[in-house]
C-alpha atoms as one frame of an Amber mdcrd trajectory, in Angstrom:
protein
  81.083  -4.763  28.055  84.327  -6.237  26.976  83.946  -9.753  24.434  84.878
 -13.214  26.107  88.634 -13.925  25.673  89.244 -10.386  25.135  91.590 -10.231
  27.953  93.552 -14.217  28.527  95.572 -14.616  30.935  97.961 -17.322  30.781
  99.057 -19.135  34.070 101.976 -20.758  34.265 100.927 -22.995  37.429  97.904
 -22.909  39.236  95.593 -25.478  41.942  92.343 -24.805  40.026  91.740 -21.780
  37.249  88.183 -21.829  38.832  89.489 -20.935  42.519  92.001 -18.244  40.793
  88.881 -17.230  38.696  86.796 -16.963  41.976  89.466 -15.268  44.278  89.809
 -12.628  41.310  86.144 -12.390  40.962  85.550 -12.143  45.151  88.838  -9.220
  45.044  86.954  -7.335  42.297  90.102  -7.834  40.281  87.905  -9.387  37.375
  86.139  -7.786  34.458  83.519  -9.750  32.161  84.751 -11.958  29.255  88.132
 -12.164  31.535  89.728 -15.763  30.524  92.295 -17.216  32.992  94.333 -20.344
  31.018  96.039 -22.750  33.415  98.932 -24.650  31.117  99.163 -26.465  34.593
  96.712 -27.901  37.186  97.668 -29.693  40.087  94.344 -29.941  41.577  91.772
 -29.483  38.644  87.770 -29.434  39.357  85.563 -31.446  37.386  81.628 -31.973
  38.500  80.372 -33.060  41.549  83.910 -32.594  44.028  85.707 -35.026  41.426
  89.401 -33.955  40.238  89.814 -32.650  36.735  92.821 -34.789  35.621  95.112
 -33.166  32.482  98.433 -33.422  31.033 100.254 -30.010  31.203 100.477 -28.215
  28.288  98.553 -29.934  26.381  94.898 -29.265  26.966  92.103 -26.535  27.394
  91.882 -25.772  30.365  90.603 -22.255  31.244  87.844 -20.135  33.202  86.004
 -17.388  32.150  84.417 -14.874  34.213  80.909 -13.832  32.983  79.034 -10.824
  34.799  75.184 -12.382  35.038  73.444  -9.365  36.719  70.963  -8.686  33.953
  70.172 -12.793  33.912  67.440 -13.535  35.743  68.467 -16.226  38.470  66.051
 -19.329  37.600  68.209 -19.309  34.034  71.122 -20.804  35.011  70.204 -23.699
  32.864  70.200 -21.666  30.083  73.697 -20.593  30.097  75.199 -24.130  30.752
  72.835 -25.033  27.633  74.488 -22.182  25.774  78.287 -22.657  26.745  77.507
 -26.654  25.883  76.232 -25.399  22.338  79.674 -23.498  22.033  81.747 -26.032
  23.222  79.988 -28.289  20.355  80.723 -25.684  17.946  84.585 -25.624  18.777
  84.962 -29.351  18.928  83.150 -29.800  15.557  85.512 -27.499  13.582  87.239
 -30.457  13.388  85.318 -33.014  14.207  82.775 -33.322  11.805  80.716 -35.974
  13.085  79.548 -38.388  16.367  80.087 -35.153  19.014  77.062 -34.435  20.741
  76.702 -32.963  24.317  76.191 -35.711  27.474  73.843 -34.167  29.583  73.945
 -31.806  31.323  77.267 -30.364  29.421  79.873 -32.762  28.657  81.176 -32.784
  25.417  81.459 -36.487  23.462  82.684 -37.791  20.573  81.329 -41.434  20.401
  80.700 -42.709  23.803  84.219 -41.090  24.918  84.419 -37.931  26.658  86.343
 -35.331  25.142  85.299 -32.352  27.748  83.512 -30.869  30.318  81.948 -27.787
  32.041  82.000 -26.809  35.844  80.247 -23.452  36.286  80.540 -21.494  39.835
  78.080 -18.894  40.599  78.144 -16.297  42.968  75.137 -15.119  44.298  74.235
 -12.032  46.215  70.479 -11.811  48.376  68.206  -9.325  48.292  66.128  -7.625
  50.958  66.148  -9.455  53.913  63.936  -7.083  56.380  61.780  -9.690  57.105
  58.878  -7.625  55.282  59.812  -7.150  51.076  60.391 -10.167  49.065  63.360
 -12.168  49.688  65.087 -11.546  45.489  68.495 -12.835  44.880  71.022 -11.351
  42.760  72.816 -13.697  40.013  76.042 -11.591  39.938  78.508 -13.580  38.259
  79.559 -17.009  37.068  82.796 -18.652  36.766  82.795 -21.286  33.663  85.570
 -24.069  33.938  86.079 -25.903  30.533  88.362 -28.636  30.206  88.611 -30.393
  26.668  91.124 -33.316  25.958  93.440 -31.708  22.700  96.764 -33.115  22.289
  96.974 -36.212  25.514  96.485 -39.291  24.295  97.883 -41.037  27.757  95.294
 -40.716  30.159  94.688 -42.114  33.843  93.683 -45.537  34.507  90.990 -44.199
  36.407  89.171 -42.235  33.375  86.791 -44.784  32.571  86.489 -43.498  28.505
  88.423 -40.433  27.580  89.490 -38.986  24.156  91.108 -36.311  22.859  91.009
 -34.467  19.350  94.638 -35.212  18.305  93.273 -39.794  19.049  90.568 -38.408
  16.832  92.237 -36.603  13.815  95.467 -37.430  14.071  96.881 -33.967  14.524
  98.561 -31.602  16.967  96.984 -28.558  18.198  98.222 -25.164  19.452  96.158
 -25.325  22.729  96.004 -21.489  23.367  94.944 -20.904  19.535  92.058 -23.216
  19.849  91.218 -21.183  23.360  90.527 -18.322  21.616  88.689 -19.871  18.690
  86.556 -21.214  21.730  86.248 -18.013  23.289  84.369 -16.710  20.135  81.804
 -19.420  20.156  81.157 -18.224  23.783  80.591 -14.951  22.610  78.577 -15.718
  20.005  76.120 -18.028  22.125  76.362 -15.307  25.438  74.989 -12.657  22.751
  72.609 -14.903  21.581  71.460 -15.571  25.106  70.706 -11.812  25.483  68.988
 -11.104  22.636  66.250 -13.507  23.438  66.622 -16.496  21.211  66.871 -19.486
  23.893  63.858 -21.387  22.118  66.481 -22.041  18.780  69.228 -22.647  21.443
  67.269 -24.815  23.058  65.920 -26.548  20.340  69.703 -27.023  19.191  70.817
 -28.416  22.256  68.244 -31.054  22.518  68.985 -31.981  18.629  72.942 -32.648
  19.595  71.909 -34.412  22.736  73.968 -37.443  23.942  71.651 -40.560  22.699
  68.694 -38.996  21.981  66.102 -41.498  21.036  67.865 -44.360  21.499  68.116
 -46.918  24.612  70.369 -46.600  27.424  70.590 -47.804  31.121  70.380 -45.347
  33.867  71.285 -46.069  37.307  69.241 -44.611  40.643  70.900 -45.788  43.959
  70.888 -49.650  42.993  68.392 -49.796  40.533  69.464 -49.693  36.517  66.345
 -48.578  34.437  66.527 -49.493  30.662  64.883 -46.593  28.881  65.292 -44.411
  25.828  66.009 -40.551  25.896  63.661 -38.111  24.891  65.116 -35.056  25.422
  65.840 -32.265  28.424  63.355 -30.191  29.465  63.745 -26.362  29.488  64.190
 -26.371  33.444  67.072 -28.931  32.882  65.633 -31.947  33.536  65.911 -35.508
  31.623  63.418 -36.967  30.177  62.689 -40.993  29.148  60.177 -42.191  26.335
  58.904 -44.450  28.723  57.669 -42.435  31.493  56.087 -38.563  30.946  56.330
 -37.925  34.345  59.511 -39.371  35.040  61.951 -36.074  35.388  65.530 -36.854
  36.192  67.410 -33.800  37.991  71.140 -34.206  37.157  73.000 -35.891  39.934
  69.870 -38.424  40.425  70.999 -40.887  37.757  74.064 -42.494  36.257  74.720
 -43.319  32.817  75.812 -46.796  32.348  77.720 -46.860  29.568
């Protein structure tokens, strides 16, 4: 099986490298570890329908294509945990400290967001003769990764962005630090198959986005001080104040 960022493909101009990703994916024109770099965007996905927003030319912005057949399908937690952990690696190359990962897998340096993940799956069912178990097939997923590296004029809309060149000071070949990314995937997806999620797990919560300390969370119209404890291993966050409280993502906001 061919390493992540083995094969990059560099597009010139693009809607979303996660639709090109997926119509390459749904054409069986894509093999594993198959990277498609958009130096362009016009209509970037972030999380949750919003619009990824990024200067041309001057940012990651890339999807990979990641065959998941031999995952089991419950796990898909466990690969955002590990492309989070890469992304962390990456950033702190040369960022040495303050980056942590917001859950579920944005990447933060301070209380500023520096990146984030969108990850597509595509899912195939099982037997469906109304007699065997219904089992569905986790055939592949599509990771989008965006990370701020040379803008440092952003959107008044973007309530707290950052990029590494505000941070360090320095100008980045953007297609350089792509690859350099692409081997902390590698090195996390191979880690993911060789069964050690309990230290990737255990690392994720330890970089976790104000762990231990309080915040305010917002459900509908209700803000909640409480302090972080952690994510559980199904992907759920978890408050100090409450053991039973579980917090799927998409049920709370962060008020920052």
């Amino acid at each position: 099986m061919p390493s992540i960022g083995n094969n990059i493909i560099i597009l010139n101009r693009i809607d979303s490298s996660n639709n090109y990703a997926m119509q390459q994916v749904h054409a069986g024109l894509a093999e594993h570890g198959q990277v498609w770099f958009a130096l362009e965007q016009t209509a970037g996905k972030g999380q949750r329908g919003k619009e990824w927003k990024a200067a041309p030319s001057e940012n990651i912005t890339m999807s990979i294509a990641l065959k998941t057949n031999k995952l089991p399908i419950d796990q898909q937690f466990r690969l955002s945990v590990a492309v989070s952990l890469a992304i962390l690696d990456f950033f702190t190359m040369y960022v040495s400290t303050n980056v942590s990962i917001k859950w579920p897998n944005d990447l933060y340096w301070c209380d500023r967001k520096a990146g984030g993940v969108l990850i597509e799956n595509i899912v195939s069912g099982g037997s469906n003769d109304g007699v065997s178990p219904f089992i569905a097939n986790w055939k592949w997923a599509v990771i989008g990764i965006g990370i701020n590296i040379n803008q440092t004029d952003f959107s008044d809309d973007l309530p707290n962005p950052v990029s590494l060149q505000q941070i360090t000071g320095e100008k980045y070949d953007v297609i350089v630090l792509a690859k350099q990314l692409c081997s902390k995937l590698e090195m996390y997806w191979q880690q993911l198959h060789s069964g050690q999620w309990a230290t990737i797990f255990e690392r994720y919560n330890q970089h976790l986005f104000k762990k231990g300390k309080a915040v305010r969370l917002r459900k509908k119209n209700v803000v909640m001080p409480c302090t972080i404890r952690g994510v559980s291993e199904d992907g759920k966050l978890l408050i100090e104040e409450d053991e039973n409280m579980r917090f799927d993502w998409g049920d709370v906001k962060w008020e920052l």
